[in-house]
PDB file as gemmi writes it, atoms N, CA and C in Angstrom:
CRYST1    1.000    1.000    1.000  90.00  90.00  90.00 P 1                      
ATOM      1  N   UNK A   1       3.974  -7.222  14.590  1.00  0.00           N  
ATOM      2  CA  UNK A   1       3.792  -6.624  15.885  1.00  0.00           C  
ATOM      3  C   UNK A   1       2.337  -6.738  16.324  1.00  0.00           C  
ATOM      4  N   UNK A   2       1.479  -6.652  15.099  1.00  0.00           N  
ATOM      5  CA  UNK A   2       0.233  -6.754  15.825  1.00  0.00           C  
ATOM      6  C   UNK A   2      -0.486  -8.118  16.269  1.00  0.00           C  
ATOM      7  N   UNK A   3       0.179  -9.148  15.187  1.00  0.00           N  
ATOM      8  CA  UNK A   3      -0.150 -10.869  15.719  1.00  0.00           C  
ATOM      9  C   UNK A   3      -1.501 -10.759  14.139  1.00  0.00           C  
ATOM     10  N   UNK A   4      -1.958 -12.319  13.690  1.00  0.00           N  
ATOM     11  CA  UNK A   4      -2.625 -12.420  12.698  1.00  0.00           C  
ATOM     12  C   UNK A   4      -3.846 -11.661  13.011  1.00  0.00           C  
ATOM     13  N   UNK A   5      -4.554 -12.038  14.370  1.00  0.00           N  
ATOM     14  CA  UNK A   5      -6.299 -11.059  14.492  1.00  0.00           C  
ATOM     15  C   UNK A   5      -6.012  -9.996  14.133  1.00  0.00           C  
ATOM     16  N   UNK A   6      -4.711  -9.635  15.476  1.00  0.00           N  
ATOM     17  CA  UNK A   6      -5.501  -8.160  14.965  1.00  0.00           C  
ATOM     18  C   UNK A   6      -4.921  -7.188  13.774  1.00  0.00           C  
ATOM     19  N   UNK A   7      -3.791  -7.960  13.194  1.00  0.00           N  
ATOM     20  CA  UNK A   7      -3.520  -7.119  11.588  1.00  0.00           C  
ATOM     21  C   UNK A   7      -4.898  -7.463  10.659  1.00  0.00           C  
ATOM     22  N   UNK A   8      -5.235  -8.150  11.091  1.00  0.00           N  
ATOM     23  CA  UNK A   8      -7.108  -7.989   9.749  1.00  0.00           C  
ATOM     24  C   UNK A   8      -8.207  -7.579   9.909  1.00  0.00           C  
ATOM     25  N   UNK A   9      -8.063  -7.226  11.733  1.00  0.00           N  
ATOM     26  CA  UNK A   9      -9.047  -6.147  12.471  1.00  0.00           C  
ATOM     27  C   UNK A   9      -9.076  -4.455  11.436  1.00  0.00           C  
ATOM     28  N   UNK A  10      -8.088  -4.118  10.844  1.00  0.00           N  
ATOM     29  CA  UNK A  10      -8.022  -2.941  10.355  1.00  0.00           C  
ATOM     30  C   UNK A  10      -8.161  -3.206   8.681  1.00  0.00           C  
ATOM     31  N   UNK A  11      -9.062  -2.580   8.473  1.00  0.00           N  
ATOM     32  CA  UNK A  11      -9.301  -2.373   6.397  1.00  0.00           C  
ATOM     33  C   UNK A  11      -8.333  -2.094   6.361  1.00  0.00           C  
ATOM     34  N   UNK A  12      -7.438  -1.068   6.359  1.00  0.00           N  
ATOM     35  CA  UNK A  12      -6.074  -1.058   5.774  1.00  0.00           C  
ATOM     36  C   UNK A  12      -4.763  -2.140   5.453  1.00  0.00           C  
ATOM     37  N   UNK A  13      -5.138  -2.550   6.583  1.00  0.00           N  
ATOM     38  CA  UNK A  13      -3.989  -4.321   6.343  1.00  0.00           C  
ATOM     39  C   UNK A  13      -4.515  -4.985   5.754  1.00  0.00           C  
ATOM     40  N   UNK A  14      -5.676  -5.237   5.365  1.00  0.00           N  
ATOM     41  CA  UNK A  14      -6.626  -6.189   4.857  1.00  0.00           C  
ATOM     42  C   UNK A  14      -6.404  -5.805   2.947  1.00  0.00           C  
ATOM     43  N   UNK A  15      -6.687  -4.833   3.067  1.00  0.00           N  
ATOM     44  CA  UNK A  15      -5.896  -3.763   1.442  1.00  0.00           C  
ATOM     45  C   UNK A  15      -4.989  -3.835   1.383  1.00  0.00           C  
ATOM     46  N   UNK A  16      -3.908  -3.907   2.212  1.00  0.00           N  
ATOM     47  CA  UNK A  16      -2.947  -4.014   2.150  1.00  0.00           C  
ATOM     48  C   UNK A  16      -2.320  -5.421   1.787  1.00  0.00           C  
ATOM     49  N   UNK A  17      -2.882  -6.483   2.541  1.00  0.00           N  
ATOM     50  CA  UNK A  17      -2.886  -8.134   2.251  1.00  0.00           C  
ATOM     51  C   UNK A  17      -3.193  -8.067   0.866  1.00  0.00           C  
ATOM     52  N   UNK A  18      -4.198  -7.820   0.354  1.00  0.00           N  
ATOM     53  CA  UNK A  18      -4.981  -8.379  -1.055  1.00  0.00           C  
ATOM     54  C   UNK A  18      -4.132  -7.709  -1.482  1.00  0.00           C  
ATOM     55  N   UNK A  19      -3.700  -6.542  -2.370  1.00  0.00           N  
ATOM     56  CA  UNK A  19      -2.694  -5.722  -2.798  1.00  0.00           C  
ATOM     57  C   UNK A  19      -1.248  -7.277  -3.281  1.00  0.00           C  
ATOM     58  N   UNK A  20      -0.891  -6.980  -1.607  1.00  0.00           N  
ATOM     59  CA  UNK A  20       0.334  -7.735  -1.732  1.00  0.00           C  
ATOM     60  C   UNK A  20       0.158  -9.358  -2.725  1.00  0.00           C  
ATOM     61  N   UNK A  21      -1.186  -9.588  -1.791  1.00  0.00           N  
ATOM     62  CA  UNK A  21      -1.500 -11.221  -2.559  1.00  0.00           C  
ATOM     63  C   UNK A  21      -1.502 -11.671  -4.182  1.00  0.00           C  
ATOM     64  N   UNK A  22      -1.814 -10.757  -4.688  1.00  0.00           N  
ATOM     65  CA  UNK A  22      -2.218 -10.158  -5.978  1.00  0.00           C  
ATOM     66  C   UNK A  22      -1.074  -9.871  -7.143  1.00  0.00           C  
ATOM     67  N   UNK A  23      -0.331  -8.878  -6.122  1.00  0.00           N  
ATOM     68  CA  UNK A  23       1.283  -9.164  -6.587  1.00  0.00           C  
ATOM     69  C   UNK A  23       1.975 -10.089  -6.890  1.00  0.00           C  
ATOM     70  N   UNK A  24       2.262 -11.203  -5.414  1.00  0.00           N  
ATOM     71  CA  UNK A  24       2.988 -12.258  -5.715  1.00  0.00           C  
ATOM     72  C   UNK A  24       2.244 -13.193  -6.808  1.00  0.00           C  
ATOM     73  N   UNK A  25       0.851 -13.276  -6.304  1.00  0.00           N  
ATOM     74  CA  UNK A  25       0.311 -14.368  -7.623  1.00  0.00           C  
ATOM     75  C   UNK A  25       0.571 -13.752  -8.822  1.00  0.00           C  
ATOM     76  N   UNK A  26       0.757 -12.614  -9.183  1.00  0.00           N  
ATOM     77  CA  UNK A  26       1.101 -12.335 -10.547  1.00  0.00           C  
ATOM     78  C   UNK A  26       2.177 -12.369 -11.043  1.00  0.00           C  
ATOM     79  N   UNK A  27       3.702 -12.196  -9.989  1.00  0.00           N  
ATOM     80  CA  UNK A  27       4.608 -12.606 -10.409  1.00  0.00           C  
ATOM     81  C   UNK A  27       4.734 -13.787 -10.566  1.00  0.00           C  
ATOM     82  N   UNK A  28       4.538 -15.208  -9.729  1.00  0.00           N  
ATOM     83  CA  UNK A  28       4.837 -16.238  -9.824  1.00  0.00           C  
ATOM     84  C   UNK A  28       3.809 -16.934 -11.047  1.00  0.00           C  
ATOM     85  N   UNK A  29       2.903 -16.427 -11.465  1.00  0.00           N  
ATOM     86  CA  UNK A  29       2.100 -16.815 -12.815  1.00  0.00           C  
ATOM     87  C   UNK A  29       2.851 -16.512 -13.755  1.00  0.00           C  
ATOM     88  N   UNK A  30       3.783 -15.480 -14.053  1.00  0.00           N  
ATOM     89  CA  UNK A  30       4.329 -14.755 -15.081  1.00  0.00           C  
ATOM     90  C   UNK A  30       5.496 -15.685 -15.075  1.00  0.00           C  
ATOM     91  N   UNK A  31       6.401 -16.003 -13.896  1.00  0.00           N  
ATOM     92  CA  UNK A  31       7.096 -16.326 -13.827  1.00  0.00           C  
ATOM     93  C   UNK A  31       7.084 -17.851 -14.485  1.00  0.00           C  
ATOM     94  N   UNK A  32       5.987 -18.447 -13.835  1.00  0.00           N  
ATOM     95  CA  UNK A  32       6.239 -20.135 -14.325  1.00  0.00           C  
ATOM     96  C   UNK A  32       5.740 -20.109 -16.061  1.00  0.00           C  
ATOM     97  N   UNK A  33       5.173 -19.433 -16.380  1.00  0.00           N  
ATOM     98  CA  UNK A  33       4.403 -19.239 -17.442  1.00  0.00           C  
ATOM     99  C   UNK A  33       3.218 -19.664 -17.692  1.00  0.00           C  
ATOM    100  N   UNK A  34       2.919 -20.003 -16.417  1.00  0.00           N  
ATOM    101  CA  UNK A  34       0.892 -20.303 -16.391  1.00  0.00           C  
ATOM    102  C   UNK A  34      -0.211 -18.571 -16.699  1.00  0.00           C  
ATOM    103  N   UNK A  35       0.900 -17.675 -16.560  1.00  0.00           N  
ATOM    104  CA  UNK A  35      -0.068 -16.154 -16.987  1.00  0.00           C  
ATOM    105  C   UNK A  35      -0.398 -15.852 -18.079  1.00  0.00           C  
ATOM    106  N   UNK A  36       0.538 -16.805 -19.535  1.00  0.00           N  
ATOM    107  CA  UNK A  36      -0.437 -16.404 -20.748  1.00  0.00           C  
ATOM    108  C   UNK A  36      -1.886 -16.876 -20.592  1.00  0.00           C  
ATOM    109  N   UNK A  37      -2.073 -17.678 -19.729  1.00  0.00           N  
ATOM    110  CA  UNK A  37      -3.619 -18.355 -20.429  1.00  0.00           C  
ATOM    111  C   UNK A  37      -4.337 -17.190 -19.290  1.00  0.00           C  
ATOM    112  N   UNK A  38      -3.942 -16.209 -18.689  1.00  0.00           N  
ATOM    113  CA  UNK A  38      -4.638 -14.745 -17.703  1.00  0.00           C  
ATOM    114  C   UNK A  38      -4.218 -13.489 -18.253  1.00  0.00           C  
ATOM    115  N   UNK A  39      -5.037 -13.526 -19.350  1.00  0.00           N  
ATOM    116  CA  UNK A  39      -4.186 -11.655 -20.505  1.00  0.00           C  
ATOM    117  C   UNK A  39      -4.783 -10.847 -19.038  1.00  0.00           C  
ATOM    118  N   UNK A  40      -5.840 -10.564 -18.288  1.00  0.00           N  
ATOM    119  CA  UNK A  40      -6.526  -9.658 -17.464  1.00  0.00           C  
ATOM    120  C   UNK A  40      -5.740  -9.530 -16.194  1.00  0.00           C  
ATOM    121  N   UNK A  41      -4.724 -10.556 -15.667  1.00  0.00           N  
ATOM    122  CA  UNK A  41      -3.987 -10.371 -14.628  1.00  0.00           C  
ATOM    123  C   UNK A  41      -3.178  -8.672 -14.187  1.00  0.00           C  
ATOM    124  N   UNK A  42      -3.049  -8.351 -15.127  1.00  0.00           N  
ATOM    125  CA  UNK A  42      -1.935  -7.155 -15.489  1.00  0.00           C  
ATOM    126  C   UNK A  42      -3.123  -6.069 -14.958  1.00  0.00           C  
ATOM    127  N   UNK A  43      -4.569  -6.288 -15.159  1.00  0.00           N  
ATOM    128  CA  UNK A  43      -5.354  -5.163 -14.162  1.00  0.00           C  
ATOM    129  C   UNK A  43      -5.717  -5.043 -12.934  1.00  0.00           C  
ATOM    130  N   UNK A  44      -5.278  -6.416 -12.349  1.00  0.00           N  
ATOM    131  CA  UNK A  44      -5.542  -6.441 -10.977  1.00  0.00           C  
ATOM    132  C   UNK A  44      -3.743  -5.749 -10.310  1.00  0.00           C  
ATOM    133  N   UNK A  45      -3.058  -5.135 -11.013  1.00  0.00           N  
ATOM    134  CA  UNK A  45      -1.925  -4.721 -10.982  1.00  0.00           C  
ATOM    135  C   UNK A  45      -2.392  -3.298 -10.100  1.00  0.00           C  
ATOM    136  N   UNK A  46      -3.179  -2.237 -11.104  1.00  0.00           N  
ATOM    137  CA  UNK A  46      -3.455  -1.340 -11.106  1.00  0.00           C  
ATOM    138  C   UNK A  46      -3.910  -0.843  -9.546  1.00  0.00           C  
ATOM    139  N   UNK A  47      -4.421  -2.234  -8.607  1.00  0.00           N  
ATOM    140  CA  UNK A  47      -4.831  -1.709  -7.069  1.00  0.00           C  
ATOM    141  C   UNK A  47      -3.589  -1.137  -6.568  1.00  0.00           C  
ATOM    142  N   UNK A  48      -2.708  -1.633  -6.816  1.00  0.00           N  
ATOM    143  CA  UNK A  48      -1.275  -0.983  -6.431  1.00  0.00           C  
ATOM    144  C   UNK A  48      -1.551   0.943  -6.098  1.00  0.00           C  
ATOM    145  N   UNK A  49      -1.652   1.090  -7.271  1.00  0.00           N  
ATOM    146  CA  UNK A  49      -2.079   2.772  -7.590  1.00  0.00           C  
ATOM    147  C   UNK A  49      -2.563   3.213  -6.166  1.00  0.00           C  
ATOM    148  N   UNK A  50      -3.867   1.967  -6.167  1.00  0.00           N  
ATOM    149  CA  UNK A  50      -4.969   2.875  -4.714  1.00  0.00           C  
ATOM    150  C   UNK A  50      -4.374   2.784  -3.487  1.00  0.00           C  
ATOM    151  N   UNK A  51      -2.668   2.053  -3.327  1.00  0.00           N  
ATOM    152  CA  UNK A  51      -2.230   2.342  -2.466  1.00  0.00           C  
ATOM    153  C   UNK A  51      -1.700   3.953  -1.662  1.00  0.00           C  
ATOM    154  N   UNK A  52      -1.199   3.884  -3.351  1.00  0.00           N  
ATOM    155  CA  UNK A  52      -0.946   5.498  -2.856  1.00  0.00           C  
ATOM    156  C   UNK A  52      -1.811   6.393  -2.434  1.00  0.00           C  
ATOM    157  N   UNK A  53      -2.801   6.269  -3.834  1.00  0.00           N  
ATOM    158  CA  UNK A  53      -3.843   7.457  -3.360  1.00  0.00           C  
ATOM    159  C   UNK A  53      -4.387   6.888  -1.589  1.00  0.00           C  
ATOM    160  N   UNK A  54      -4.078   5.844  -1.219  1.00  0.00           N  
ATOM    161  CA  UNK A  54      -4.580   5.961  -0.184  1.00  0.00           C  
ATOM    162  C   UNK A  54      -3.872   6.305   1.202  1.00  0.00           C  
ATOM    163  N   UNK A  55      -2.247   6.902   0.782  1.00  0.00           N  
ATOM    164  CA  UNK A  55      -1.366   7.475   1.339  1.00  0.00           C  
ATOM    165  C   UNK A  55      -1.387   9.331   1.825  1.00  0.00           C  
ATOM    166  N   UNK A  56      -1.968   9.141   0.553  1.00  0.00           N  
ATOM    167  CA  UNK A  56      -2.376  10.675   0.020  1.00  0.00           C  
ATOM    168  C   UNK A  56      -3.498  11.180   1.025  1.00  0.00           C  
ATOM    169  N   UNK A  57      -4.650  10.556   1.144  1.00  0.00           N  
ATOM    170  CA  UNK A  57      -5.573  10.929   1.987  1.00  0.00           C  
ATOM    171  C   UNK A  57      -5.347  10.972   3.152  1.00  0.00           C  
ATOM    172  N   UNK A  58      -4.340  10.350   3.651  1.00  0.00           N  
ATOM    173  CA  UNK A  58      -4.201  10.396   5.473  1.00  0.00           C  
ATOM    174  C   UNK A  58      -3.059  11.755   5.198  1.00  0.00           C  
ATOM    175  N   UNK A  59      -2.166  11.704   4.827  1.00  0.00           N  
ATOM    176  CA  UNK A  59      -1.571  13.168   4.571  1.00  0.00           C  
ATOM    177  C   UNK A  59      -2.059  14.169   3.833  1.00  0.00           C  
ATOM    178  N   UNK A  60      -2.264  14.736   4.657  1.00  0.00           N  
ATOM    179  CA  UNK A  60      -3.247  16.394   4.237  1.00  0.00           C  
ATOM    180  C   UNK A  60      -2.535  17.391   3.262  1.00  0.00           C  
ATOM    181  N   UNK A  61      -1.685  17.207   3.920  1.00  0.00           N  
ATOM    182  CA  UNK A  61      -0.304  18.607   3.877  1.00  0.00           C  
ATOM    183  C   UNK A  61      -0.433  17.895   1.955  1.00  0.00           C  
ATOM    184  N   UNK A  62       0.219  16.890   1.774  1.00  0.00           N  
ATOM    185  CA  UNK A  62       0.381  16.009   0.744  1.00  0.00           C  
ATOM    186  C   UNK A  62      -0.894  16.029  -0.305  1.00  0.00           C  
ATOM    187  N   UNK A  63      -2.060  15.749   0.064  1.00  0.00           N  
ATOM    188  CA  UNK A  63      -3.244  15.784  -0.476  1.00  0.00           C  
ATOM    189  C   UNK A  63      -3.650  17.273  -1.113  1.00  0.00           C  
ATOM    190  N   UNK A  64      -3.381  18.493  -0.424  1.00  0.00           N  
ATOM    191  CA  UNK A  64      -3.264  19.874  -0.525  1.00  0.00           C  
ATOM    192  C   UNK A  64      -2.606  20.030  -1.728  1.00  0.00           C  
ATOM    193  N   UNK A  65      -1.338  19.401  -1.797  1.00  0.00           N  
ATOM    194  CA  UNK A  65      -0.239  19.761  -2.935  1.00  0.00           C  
ATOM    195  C   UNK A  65      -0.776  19.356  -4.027  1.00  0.00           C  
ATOM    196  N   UNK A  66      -1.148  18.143  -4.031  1.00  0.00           N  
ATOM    197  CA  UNK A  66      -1.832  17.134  -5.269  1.00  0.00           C  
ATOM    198  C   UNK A  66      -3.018  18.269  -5.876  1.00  0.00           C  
ATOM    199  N   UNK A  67      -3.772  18.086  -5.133  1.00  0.00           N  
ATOM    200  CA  UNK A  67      -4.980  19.151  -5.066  1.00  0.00           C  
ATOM    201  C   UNK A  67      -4.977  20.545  -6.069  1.00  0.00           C  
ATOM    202  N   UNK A  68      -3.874  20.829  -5.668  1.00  0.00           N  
ATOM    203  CA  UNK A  68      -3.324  22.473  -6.343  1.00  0.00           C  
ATOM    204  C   UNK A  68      -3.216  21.913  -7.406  1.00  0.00           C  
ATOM    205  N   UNK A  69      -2.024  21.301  -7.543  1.00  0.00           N  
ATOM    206  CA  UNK A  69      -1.385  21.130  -8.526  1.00  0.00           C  
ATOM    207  C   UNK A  69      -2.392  20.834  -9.733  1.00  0.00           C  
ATOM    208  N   UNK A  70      -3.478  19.443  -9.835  1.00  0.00           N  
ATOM    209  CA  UNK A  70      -4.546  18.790 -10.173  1.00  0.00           C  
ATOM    210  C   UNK A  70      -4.861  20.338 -10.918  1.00  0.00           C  
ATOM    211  N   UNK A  71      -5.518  21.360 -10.010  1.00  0.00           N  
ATOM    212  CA  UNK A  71      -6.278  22.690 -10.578  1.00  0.00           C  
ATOM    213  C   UNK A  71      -5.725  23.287 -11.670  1.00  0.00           C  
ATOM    214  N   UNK A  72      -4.158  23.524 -10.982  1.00  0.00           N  
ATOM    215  CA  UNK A  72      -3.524  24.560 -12.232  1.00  0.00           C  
ATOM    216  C   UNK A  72      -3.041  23.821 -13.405  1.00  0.00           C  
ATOM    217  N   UNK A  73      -3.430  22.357 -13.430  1.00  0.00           N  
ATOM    218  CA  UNK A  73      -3.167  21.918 -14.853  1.00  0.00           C  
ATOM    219  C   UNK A  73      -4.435  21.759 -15.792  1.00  0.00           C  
ATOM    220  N   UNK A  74      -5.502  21.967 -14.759  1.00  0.00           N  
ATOM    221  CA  UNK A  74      -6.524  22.233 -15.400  1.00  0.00           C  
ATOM    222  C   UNK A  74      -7.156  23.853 -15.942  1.00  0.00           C  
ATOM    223  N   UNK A  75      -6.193  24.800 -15.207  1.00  0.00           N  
ATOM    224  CA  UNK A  75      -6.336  26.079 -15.869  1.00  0.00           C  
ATOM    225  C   UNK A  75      -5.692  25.973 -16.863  1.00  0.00           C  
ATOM    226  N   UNK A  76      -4.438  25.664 -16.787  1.00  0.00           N  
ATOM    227  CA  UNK A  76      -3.174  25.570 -18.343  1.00  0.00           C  
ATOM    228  C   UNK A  76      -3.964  24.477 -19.439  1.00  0.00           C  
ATOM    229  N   UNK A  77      -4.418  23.876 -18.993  1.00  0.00           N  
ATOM    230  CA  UNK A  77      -5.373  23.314 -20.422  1.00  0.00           C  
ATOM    231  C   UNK A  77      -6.647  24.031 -21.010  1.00  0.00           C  
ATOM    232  N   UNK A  78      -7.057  24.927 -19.584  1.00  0.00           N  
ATOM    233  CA  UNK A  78      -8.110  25.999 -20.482  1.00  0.00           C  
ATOM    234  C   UNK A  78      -7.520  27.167 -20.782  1.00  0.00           C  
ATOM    235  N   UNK A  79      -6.268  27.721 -20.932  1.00  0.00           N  
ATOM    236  CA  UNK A  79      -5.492  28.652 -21.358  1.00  0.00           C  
ATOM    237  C   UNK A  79      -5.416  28.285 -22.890  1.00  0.00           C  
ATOM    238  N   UNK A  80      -4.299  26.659 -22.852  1.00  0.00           N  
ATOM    239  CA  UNK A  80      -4.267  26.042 -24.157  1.00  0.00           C  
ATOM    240  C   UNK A  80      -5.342  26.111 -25.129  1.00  0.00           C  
ATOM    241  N   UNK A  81      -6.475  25.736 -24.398  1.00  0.00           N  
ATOM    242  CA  UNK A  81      -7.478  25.563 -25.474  1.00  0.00           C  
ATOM    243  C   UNK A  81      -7.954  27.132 -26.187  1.00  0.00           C  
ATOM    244  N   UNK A  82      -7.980  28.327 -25.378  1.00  0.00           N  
ATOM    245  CA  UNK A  82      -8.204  29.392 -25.630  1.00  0.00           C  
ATOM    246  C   UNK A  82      -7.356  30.136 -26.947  1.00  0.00           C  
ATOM    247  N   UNK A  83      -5.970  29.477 -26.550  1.00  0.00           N  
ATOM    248  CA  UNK A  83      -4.857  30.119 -26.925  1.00  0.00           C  
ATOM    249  C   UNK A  83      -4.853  29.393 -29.015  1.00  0.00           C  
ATOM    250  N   UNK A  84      -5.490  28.222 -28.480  1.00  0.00           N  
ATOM    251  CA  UNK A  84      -5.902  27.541 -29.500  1.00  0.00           C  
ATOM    252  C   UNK A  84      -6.547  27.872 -30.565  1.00  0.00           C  
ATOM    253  N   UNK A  85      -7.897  28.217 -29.903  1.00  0.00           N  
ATOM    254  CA  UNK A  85      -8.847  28.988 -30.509  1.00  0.00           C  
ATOM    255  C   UNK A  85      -8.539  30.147 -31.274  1.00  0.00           C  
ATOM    256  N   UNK A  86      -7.985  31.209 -30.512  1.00  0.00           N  
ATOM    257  CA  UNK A  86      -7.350  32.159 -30.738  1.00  0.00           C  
ATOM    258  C   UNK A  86      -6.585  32.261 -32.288  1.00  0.00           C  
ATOM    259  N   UNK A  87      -5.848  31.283 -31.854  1.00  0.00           N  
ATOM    260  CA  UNK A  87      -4.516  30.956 -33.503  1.00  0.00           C  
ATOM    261  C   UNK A  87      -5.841  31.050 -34.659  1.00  0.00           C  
ATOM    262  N   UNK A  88      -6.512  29.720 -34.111  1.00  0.00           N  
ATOM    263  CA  UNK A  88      -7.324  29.293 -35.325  1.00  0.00           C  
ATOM    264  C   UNK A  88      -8.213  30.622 -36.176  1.00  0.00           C  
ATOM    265  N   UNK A  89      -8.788  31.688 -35.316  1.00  0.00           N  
ATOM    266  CA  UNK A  89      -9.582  32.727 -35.725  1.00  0.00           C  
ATOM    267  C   UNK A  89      -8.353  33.189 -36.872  1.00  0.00           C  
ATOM    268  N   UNK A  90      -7.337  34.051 -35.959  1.00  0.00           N  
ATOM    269  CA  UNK A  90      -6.255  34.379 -36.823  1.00  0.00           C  
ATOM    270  C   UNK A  90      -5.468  33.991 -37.930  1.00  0.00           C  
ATOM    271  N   UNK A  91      -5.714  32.687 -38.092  1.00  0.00           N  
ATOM    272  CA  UNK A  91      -5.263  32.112 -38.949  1.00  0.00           C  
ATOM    273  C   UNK A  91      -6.029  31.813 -40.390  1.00  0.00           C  
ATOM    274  N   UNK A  92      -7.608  31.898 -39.758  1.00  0.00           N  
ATOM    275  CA  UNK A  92      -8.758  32.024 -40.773  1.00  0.00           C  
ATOM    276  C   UNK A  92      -8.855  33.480 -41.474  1.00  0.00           C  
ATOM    277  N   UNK A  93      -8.872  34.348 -40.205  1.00  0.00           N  
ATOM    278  CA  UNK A  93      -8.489  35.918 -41.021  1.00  0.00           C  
ATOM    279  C   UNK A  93      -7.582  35.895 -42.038  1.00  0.00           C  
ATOM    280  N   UNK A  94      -6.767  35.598 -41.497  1.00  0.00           N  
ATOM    281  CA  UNK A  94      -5.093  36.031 -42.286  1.00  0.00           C  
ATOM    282  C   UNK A  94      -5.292  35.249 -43.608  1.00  0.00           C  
ATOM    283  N   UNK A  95      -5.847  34.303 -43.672  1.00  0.00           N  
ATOM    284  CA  UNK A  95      -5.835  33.579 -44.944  1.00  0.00           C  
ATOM    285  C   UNK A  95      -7.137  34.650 -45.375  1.00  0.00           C  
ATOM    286  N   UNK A  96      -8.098  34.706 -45.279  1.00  0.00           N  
ATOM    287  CA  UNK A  96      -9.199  35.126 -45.774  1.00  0.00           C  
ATOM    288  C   UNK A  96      -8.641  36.943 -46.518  1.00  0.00           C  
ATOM    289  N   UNK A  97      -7.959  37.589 -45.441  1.00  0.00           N  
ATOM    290  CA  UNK A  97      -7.267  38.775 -46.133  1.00  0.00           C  
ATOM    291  C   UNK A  97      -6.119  38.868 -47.092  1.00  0.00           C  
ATOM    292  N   UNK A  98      -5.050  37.658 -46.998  1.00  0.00           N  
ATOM    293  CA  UNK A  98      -4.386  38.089 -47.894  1.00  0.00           C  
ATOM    294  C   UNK A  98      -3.820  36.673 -48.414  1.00  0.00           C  
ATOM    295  N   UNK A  99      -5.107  36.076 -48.300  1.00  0.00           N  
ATOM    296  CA  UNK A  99      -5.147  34.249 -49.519  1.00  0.00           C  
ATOM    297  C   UNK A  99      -5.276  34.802 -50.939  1.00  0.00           C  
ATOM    298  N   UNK A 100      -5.528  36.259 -51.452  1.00  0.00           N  
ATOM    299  CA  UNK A 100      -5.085  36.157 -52.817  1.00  0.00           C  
ATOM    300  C   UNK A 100      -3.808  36.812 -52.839  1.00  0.00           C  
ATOM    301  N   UNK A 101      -3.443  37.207 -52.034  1.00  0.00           N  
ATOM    302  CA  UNK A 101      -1.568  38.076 -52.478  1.00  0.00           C  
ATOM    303  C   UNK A 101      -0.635  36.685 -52.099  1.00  0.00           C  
ATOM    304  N   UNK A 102      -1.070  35.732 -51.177  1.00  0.00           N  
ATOM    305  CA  UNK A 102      -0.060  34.880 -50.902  1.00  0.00           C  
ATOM    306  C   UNK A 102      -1.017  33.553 -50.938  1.00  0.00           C  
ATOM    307  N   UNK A 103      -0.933  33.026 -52.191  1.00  0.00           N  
ATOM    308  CA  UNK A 103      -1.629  31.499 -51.815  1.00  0.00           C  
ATOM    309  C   UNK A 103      -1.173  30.392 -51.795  1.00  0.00           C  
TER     310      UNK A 103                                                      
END                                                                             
């Protein structure tokens, strides 16, 4: 719809081109079997990813959710680690008080 100029007038189609380009050359390398002699092909895979995240940023609402979510798995890993800690003290006591009645 937009014609060749002006789909490459915008960074996004342009990311979007390389992305795609990147793809097919990696399937059709894999495919003919010219990709063993490219072990590194399989990381130019990974731009894929920055598609999304770059989905994510124009949706807010979406970005918000991520956002949260991102936090409270980073509280539940400092819970874990606490909870961790915790055992370990108790577990040093408990041996230290009654490692000669039960060893």
């Amino acid at each position: 719809a937009y014609g060749a100029i002006d789909y490459f007038k915008l960074s996004d189609n342009v990311f979007d081109f390389f992305v795609i380009m990147i793809t097919i050359t990696t399937i059709v390398l894999v495919d003919t079997g010219l990709g063993v002699s490219l072990p590194n092909i399989s990381i130019l895979r990974a731009f894929r990813i920055l598609r999304i995240l770059r989905v994510l940023r124009r949706i807010k609402k979406l970005w918000q959710l991520l956002s949260t979510v991102l936090r409270s798995v980073m509280a539940v890993i400092n819970l874990l680690t606490f909870m961790a800690f915790c055992i370990a003290a108790f577990a040093i006591l408990g041996k230290e008080l009654y490692g000669s009645r039960f060893p």
